[in-house]
C-alpha positions in Angstrom: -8.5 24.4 -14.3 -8.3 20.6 -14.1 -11.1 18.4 -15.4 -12.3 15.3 -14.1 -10.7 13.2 -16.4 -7.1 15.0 -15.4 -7.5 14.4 -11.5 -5.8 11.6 -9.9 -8.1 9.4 -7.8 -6.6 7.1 -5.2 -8.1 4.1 -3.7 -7.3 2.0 -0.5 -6.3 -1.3 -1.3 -6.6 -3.7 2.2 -4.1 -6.5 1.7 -2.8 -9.4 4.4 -1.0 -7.6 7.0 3.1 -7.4 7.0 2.6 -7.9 3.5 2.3 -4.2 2.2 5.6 -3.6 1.3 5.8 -6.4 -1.0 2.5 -5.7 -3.0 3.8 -1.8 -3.3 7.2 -3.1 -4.9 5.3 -5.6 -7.3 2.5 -2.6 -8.2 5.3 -0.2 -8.7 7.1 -2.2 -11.7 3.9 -2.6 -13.2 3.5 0.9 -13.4 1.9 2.3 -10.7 1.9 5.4 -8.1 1.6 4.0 -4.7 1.7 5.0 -1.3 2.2 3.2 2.0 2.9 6.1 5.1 5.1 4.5 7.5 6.0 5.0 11.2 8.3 4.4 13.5 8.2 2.3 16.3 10.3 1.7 19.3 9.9 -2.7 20.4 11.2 -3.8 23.3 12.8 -7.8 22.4 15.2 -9.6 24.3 16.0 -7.2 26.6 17.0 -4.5 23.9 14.9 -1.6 22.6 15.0 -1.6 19.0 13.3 1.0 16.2 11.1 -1.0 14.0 9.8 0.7 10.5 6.0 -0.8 9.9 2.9 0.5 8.3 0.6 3.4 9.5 -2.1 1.5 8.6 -1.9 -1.9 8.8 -3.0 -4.2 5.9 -3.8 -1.1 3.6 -2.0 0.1 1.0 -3.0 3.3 -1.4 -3.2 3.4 -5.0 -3.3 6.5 -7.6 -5.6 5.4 -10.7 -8.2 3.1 -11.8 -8.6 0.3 -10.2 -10.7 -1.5 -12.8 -7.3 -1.7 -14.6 -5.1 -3.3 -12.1 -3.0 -6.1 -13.0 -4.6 -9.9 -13.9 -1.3 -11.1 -11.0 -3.2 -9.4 -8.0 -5.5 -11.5 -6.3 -9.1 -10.0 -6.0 -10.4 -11.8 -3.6 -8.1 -10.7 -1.1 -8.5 -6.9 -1.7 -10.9 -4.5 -0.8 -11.6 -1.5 -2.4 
């Protein structure tokens, strides 16, 4: 039986949008699980159809642990959460 000191709690972290990918790659070398569900998207530009990787959710990115501990780099009055 797990106890609530052994369960994994994640957290929404809302960020600038496009710029999820680059805040999961900087939380991920300082040690943290993240999570960022992508989707595929199909964007007509120029005349050609092209398949285009982006967030599910836009601006959000989830985190696995305490966010009272996060690290002194990330801005905080930028996220929500």
């Amino acid at each position: 039986m797990m106890t609530d000191n052994d369960m994994m709690c994640w957290h929404a972290l809302y960020t600038a949008p496009k710029s999820e990918h680059k805040l999961m790659q900087r939380l991920n070398a300082a040690g943290y699980t993240t999570y960022c569900p992508m989707q595929a998207v199909f964007v007509k530009w120029k005349g050609h159809t092209r398949k285009v990787i982006t967030p599910l959710f836009s601006g959000c990115l989830f985190v696995a642990g305490n966010v009272s501990e996060l690290p002194h780099w990330l801005p905080r009055r930028r996220l929500l959460y």
